[in-house]
C-alpha positions in Angstrom: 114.7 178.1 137.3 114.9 176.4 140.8 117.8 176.1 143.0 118.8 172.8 144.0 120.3 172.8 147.6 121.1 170.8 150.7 118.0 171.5 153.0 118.3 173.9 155.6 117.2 171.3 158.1 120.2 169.4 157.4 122.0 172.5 158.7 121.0 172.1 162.1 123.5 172.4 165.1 126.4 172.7 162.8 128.8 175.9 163.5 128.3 178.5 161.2 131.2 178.5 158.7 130.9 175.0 158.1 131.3 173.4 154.6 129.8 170.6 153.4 131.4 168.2 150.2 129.9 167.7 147.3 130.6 163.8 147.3 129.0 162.6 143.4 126.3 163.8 141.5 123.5 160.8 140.8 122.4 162.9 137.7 124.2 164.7 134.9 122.7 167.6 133.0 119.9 167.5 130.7 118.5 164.7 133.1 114.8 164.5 133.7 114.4 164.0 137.3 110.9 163.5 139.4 110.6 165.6 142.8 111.8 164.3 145.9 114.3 162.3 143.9 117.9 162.0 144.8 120.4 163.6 142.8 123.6 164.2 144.8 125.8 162.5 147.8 127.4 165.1 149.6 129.0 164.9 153.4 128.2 167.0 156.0 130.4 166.9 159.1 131.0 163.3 158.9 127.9 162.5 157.7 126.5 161.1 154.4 123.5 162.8 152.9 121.2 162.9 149.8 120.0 166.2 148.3 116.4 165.6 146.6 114.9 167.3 143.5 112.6 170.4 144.6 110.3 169.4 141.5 110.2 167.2 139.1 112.0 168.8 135.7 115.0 169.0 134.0 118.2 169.5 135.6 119.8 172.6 133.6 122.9 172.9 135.0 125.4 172.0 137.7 126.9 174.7 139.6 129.1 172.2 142.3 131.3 170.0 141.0 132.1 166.4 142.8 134.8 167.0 145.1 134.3 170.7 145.7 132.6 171.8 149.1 129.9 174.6 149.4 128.7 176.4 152.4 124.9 176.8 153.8 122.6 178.1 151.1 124.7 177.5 148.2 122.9 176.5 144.8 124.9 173.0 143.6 122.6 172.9 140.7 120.0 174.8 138.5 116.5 173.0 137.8 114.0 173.9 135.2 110.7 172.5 136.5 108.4 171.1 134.2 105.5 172.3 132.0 
């Protein structure tokens, strides 16, 4: 399984502590997804961003729920790559 996470690029300059929303998911579970696809809205100090499939496969399960915030690092979702 691969984590599916905000990138830690997107993390830059913002204080530690700092907790970003989880704004909609743009897949459900059980999806096929493709890699560098978007699969999630979330807001990060003011500021709309997408979060990407790591690899193309199936997303097993999601850990974040719309609505909910998560801090630096967290897994919002669980993908099993494919083959």
């Amino acid at each position: 399984m691969l984590a599916i996470r905000l990138a830690d690029e997107m993390w830059k300059d913002v204080e530690p502590g700092t907790e970003a929303l989880l704004d909609k998911w743009l897949v459900e579970e059980g999806d096929i997804v493709s890699s560098g696809q978007p699969v999630a809205n979330v807001v990060l100090v003011k500021t709309a961003l997408e979060v990407s499939a790591p690899a193309s496969g199936r997303v097993a399960k999601i850990l974040v729920q719309p609505e909910q915030t998560f801090a630096r690092g967290s897994d919002l979702a669980l993908l099993e790559p494919a083959g």
